[in-house]
C-alpha positions in Angstrom: 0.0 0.0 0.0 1.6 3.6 -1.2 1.0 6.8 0.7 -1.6 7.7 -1.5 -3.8 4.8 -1.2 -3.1 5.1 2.7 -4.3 8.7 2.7 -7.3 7.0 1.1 -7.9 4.5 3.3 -8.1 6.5 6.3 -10.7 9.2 4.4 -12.9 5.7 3.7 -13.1 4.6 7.3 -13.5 7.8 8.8 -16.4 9.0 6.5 -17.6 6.4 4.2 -17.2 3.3 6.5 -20.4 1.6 4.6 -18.4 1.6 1.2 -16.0 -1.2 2.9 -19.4 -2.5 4.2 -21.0 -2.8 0.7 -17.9 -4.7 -0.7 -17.9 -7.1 2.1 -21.8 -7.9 1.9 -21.4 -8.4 -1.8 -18.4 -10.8 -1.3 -20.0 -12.6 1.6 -17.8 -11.3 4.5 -18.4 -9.9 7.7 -19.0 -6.0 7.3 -18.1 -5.7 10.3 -14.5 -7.6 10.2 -13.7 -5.6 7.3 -14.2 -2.3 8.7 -12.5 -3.7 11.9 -9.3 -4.5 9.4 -9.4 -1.3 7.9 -9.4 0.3 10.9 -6.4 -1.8 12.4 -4.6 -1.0 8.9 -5.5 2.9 9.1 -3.9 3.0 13.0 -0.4 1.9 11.7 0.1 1.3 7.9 3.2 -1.2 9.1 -0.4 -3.6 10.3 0.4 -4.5 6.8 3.0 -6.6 7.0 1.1 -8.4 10.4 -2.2 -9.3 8.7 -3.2 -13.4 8.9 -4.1 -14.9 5.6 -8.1 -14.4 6.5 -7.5 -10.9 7.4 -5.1 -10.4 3.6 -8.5 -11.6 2.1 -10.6 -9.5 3.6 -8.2 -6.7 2.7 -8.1 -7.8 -1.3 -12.0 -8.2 -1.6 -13.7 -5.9 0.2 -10.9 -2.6 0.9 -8.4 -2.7 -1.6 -10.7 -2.4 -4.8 -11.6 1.2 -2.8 -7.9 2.6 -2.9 -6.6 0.7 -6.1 -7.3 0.6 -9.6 -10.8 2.7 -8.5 -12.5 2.6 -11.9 -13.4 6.5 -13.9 -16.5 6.3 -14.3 -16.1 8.6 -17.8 -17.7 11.6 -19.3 -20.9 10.3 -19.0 -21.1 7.8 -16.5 -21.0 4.6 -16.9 -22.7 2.2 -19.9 -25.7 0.5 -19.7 -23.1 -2.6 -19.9 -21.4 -1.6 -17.1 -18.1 -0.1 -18.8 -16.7 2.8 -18.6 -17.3 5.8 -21.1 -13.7 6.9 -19.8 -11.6 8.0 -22.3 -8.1 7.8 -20.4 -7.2 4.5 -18.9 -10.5 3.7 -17.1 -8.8 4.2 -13.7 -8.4 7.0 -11.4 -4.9 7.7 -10.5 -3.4 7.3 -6.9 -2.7 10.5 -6.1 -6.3 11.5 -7.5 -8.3 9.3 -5.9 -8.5 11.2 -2.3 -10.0 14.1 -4.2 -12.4 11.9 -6.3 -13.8 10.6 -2.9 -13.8 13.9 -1.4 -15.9 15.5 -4.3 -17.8 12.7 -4.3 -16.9 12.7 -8.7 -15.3 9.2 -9.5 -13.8 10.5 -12.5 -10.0 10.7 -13.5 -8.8 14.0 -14.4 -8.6 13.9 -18.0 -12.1 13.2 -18.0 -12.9 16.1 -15.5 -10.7 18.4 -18.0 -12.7 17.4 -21.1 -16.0 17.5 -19.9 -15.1 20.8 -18.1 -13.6 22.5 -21.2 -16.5 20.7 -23.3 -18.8 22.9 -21.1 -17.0 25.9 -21.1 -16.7 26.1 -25.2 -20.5 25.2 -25.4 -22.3 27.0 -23.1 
């Protein structure tokens, strides 16, 4: 885990602990486990390096898709298929992603830019 995705981790659990939640229902995992990993991960990022196997699969499944390859969700959101009308790499970067879930706008930047300067040329 880089600084970035640290710095990420700690904005989940302290105000969007039910995103860990969600992950964990859908994987079949104890919500409240996973929050109690992130937590323990977020109080010393060397926890790391301690975690037990069931506690590394907890981490994988239902906390690191929320600080790691976080798909853009595009220009326009995403497709009734599911993927992503991003037109970058279809991922947010690290060092974006505190600011995508503090603005609550799960988009990487070049598809902020576009659709920004789109709106600004067509008003």
């Amino acid at each position: 885990m880089n600084k970035a995705q640290f710095s990420v981790l700690e904005y989940v659990v302290k105000n969007c602990k039910e995103l860990i939640e969600e992950l964990a229902k859908e994987e079949d995992l104890s919500e409240s486990a996973s929050v109690g990993i992130a937590e323990f991960l977020v109080a010393d990022i060397h926890n790391f390096s301690k975690m037990t196997a069931k506690q590394l699969h907890h981490f994988q499944s239902a906390i690191e898709p929320l600080i790691s390859n976080v798909q853009c969700e595009g220009l326009i959101g995403r497709h009734e298929d599911d993927s992503s009308s991003c037109i970058n790499d279809g991922y947010i970067d690290d060092d974006d992603l505190l600011m995508a879930y503090i603005s609550r706008d799960m988009r990487c930047q070049q598809c902020i830019a576009t659709k920004d300067s789109w709106y600004e040329n067509n008003p």
